[in-house]
N, C-alpha and C positions, 0 to 999 in steps of 0.2 A: 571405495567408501561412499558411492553414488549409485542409488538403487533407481531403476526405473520403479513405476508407480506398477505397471502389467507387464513386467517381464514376459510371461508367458503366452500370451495373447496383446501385444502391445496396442495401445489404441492413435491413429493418426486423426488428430482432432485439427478441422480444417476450418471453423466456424463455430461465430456464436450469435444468439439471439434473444435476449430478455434473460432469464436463469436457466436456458439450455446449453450446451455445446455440442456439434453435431461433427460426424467424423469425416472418412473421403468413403464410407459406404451408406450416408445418409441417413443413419442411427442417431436417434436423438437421447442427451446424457442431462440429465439434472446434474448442474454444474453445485456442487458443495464444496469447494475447496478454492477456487481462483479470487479470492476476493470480489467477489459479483453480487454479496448480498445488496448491496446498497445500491444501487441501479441496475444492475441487469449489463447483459452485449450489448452491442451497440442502440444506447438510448439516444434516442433523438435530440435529447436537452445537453448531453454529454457531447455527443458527434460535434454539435452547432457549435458547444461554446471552447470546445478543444480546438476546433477548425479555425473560429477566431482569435483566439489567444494565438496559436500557431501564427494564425499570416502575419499580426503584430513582434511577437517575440517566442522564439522555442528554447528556452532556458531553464537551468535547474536551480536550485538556492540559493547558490554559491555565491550569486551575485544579490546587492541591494535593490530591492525595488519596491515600492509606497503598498503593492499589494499585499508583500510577506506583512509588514505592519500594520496595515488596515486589518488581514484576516487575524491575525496576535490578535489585537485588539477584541475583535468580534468574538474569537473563542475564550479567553479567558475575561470576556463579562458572561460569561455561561457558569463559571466555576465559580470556587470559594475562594477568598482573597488569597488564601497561602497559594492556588494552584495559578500564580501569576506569572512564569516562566514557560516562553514556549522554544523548544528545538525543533528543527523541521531539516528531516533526513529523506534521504532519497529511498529507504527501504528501508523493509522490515526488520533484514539483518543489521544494516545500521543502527536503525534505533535499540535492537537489545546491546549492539556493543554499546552504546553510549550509554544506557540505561548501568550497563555495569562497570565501566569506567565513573559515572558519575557514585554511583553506591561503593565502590572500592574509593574513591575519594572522599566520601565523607564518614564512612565506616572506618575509613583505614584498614580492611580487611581484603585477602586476596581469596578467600573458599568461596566455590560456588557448588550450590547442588544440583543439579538438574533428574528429572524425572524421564523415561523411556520408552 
């Protein structure tokens, strides 16, 4: 049930740099697909402040800390007052299970359709 992307010519991708990803034959790939619109491989502003978040604390949600409530804060004064709830999942796939856990909960509805 788990397709590689290039079965046929599979690509070993070793590296990335700005919106490239480069392989172990030093082919360079305009990266579309990993999440990398918004900064790029390794950005220097990214590198730094991951580096020091890391040496202070390497943790995921799960626990309380003054930052998940500071950023809450920060994003939804960007929104419109209804969009005053934030959840904060560890991925992509989380967030659509919650997304449809929380719509089968106020729908009261179990169909879902998805597109192919």
């Amino acid at each position: 049930s788990c397709k590689v992307f290039f079965a046929k010519d599979p690509l070993k991708i070793v590296r990335g740099q700005g919106q490239y990803m480069f392989d172990d034959k030093g082919e360079k790939y305009l990266d579309c697909i990993n999440n990398v619109a918004h900064v790029g491989h390794s950005h220097p502003y990214v590198i730094k402040a991951a580096t020091k978040q890391m040496e202070l604390l390497n943790t995921n949600s799960r626990f309380l800390h003054d930052n998940l409530v500071q950023y809450a804060q920060r994003l939804t004064a960007t929104l419109p007052e209804k969009l005053s709830v934030c959840y904060f999942v560890n991925s992509g796939s989380e967030a659509n299970d919650l997304a449809l856990r929380l719509a089968r909960q106020y729908h009261g509805h179990q169909d879902v359709i998805t597109l192919e």
